[in-house]
N, C-alpha and C positions, 0 to 999 in steps of 0.2 A: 821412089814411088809414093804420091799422095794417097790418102785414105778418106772414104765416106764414114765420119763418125756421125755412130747415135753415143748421145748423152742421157745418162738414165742413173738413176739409183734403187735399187734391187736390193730384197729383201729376202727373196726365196720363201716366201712364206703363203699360203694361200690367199683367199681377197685381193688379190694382187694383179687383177687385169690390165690397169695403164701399163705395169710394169712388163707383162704378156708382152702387150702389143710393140710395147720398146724392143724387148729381144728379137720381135718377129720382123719388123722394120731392119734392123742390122743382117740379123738371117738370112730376110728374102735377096738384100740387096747384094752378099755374098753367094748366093745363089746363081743371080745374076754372071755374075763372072767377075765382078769390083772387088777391089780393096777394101773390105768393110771392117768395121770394130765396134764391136760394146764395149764403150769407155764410162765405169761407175766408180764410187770413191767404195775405198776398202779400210776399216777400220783398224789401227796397227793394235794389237790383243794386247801386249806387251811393251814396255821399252820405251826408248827413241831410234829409230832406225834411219839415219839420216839420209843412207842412199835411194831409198824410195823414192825422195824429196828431192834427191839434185840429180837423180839420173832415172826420170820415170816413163820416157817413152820405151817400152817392152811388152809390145803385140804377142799374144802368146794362144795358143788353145785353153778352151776356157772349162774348167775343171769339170769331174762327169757330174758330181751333186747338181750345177746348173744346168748341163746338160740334158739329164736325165726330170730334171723337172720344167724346162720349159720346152725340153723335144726340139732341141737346133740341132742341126746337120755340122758334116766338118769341114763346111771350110770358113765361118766363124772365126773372127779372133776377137778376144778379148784384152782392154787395155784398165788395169787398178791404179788407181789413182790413191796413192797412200795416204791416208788421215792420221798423225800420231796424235795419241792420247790426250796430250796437251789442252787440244786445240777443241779434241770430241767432247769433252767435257766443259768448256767453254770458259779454261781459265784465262785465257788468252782470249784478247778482244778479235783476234781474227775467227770467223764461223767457217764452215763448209763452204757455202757459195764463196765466199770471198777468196779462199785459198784456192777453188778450182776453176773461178771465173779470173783474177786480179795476179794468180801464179802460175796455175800448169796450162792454163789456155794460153795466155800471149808469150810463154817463155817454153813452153815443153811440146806445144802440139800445134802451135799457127802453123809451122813450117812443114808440119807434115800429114796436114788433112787438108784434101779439096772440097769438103761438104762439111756439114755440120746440120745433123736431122734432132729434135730435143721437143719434151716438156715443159723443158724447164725455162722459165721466160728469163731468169736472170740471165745463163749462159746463154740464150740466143741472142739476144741483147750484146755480153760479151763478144759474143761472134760478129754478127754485125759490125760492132766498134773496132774489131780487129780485121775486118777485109774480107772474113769468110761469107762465101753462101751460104744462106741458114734457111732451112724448112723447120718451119717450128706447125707442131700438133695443138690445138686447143679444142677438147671435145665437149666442152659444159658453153652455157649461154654467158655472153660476155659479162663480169660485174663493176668493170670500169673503163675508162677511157682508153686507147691504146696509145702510146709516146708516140707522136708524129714523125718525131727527128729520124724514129728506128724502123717504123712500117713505111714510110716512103723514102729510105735509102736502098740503091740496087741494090745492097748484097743480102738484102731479106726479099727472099724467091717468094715464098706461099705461105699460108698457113691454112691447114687442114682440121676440118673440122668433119662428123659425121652425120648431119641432116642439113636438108637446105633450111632449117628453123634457126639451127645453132649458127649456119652459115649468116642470115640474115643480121641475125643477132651481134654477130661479130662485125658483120661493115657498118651496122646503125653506131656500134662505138667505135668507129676511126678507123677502122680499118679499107684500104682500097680495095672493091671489089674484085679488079683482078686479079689482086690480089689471095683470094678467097675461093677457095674449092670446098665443096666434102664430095667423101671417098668411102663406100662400104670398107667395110674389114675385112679380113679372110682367112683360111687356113694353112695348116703350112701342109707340106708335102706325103706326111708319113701319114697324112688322115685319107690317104688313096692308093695304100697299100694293104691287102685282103688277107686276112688270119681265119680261116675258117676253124680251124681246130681250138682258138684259143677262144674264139666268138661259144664254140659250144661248149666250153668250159664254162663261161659266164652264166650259160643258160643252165648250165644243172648244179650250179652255186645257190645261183639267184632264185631261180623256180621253185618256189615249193607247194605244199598243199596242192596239189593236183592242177596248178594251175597252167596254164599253158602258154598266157600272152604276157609282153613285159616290156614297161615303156617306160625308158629311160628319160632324165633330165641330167643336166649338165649345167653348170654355173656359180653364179654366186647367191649366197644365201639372205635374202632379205625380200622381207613380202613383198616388194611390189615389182620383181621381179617374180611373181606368181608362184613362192614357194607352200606358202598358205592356202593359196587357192587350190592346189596340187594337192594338198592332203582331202582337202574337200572333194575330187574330184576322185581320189584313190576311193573314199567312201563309198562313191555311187555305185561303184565298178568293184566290189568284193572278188570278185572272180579273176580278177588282173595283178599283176604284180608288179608293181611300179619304185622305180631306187631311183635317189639323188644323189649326185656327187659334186664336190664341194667344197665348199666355206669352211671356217676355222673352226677348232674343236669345240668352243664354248658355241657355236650355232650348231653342229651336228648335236651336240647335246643338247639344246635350247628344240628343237625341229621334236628327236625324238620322243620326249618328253611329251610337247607337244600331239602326236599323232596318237599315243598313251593316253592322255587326256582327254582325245574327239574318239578313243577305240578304235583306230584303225589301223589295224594289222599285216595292210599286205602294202606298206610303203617301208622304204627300208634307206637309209643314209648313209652313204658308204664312206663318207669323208673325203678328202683330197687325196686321189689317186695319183702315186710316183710306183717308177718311171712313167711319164704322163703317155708311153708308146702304148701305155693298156688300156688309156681311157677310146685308142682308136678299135681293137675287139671289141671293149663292152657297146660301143657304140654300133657295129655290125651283126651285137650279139641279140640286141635291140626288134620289136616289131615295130617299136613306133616310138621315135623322140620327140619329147615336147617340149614346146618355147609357147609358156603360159603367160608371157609380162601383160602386167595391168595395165589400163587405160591410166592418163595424169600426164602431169609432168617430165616424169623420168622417162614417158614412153618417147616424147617428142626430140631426146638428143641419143638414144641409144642407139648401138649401132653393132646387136651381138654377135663375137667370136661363134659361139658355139652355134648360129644358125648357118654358117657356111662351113661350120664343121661338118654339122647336119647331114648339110646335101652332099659332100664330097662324099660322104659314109657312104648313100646310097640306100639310107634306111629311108622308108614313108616316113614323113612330118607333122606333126600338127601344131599349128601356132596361130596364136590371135593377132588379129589387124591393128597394128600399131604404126602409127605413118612411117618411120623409115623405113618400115619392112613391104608397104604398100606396094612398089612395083614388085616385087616377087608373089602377089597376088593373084596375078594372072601371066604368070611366067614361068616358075618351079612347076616342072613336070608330074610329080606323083608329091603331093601335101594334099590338108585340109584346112580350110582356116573358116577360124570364129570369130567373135563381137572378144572383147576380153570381157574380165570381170565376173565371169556369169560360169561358175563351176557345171554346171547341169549343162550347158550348152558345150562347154569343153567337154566334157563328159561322154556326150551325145559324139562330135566331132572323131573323139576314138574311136568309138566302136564301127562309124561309117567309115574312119580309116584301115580298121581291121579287115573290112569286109571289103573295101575295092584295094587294097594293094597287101595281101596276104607274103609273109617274110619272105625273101630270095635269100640264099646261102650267100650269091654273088652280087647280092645290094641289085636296084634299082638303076641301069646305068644312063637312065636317062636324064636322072639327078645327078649323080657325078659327071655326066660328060658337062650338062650343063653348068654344073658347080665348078667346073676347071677354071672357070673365067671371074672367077675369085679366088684366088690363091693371094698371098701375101704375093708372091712374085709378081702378080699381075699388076698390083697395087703399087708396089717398088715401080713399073714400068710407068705406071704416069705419073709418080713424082720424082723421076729420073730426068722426064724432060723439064724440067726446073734449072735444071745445073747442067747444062751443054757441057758445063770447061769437064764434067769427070767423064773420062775417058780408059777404057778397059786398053792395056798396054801389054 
């Protein structure tokens, strides 16, 4: 039996979205009913341990700490790719890329993967030169040429990107457009499963001061993903109780600090929630989840997890008009949306959200039924037809 590998390298550490969406790529496609594996390199802590090295194809379930932090299902395997010390320390002229694209790809794993799904341009590259189909991810705007020899050989399928801007951007440098999709993001499964009791746990955590409404964000922590604006917006609305969750310690503590210095008291930072199964309660526990990202740059290739978490939840929305979020403008069932940038008009957008879609215990389901048709698995399903030859056996 061949296998659909994703290639990725995993940190387990917050900020960590590319690496998200690696695990959820492998996931969805196990999901599917495929052969799938997350194949990353693993550090050896200690020693030389030779066997890793000469005998390392060993697909296995992949430990609960990942588990429980990136929220994968079981039927997942995981494949470690051993790094000894040696090599991690770089006294040895061979690096990482070299020993996993030049050793364990054409000697440990050609013969037994039918795909190869990756970030990583060196190993897809690899892959290509090695015979495999390769779907390779690029989601930022091109910032150089692509090698001709390796975009127009057949065994590089697609490459996926997340707005038709970044898309452009990619075939203006070399790339064949048919070669060229983008693809919303999605969520994975367990954000469509309903916790009522743990949902009101959150609420009588979270609520204090007599307050009664509480609008959740979700993401990563840096202004112009609208986390700044969000404190601004907690100001106007005293009466609301608004948590983030998040980014790495020194930004949870850079934010609170922050909110202390503008006085305002009823935004709260929860940090990076594990097992991530409880960011899907807080999320139901929620009257209204916001997706504040700024107008710019960043808004024209983003492509956020957490807004089809969102809608799976079933919670009202509010989120500002950023192009790739644009068709769900006049499509999401129960949201509100605004101009970005402009706290008081976000602000304003709440409270007209509070007042047409008042909290359901059992979410909104005309946002989750519609939200179905974002799942990672959905996603897996149009870049499955890439690669005919893999075949569920």
């Amino acid at each position: 039996m061949k296998h659909y590998l994703v290639y990725s390298q995993l940190s387990q550490k917050p900020d960590s979205a590319h690496e998200h969406l690696d695990v959820m790529c492998a996931n969805s496609v196990a999901n599917l009913g495929y052969p799938s594996i997350l194949a990353y390199p693993e550090k050896q802590t200690s020693g030389f341990n030779l066997f890793p090295l000469l005998s390392p194809f060993k697909p296995k379930k992949p430990a609960q700490s990942l588990v429980e932090f990136y929220d994968v299902q079981d039927k997942l395997k995981v494949l470690l790719l051993s790094i000894p010390q040696i090599i991690d320390k770089g006294i040895n002229r061979l690096n990482l890329s070299t020993l996993v694209c030049k050793y364990y790809l054409p000697i440990h794993l050609k013969n037994n993967i039918q795909a190869v799904h990756t970030r990583d341009w060196n190993f897809a590259k690899a892959a290509v030169k090695n015979q495999i189909p390769t779907i390779f991810e690029s989601h930022y705007f091109a910032e150089s040429p692509f090698d001709q020899d390796i975009v127009n050989n057949p065994y590089f399928r697609v490459i996926i990107t997340q707005s038709e801007l970044t898309r452009q951007s990619i075939i203006d440098a070399g790339m064949p457009a048919d070669k060229a999709i983008w693809l919303h993001n999605g969520f994975n499964q367990s954000f469509l499963e309903r916790y009522p009791e743990d949902a009101q746990k959150w609420r009588n955590e979270l609520l204090k001061n007599d307050r009664q409404y509480l609008v959740i964000y979700s993401g990563a922590l840096y202004p112009f993903k609208g986390v700044d604006l969000l404190i601004d917006v907690a100001k106007e609305l005293p009466n609301i109780q608004f948590c983030v969750t998040g980014g790495t310690e020194e930004q949870v503590k850079h934010y609170r600090q922050l909110s202390q210095d503008k006085q305002v008291n009823n935004i709260n930072f929860l940090g990076w929630i594990v097992p991530r199964s409880r960011l899907v309660s807080l999320f139901q526990a929620a009257d209204i989840l916001a997706h504040p990202h700024l107008s710019g740059k960043s808004a024209n290739f983003t492509n956020p997890v957490k807004f089809f978490q969102y809608l799976a939840s079933g919670t009202p929305l509010v989120s500002t008009e950023i192009p790739p979020l644009m068709y769900f403008k006049n499509t999401v069932p129960v949201g509100v949306w605004c101009e970005p940038d402009n706290p008081i008009i976000f602000a304003e957008s709440i409270e007209k959200a509070l007042k047409m879609y008042p909290r359901k215990i059992g979410g909104y389901q005309e946002n989750i039924e519609y939200g179905k048709e974002f799942s990672w698995e959905k996603r897996a399903e149009k870049i499955l037809k890439y690669v005919p030859e893999l075949m569920i056996e």
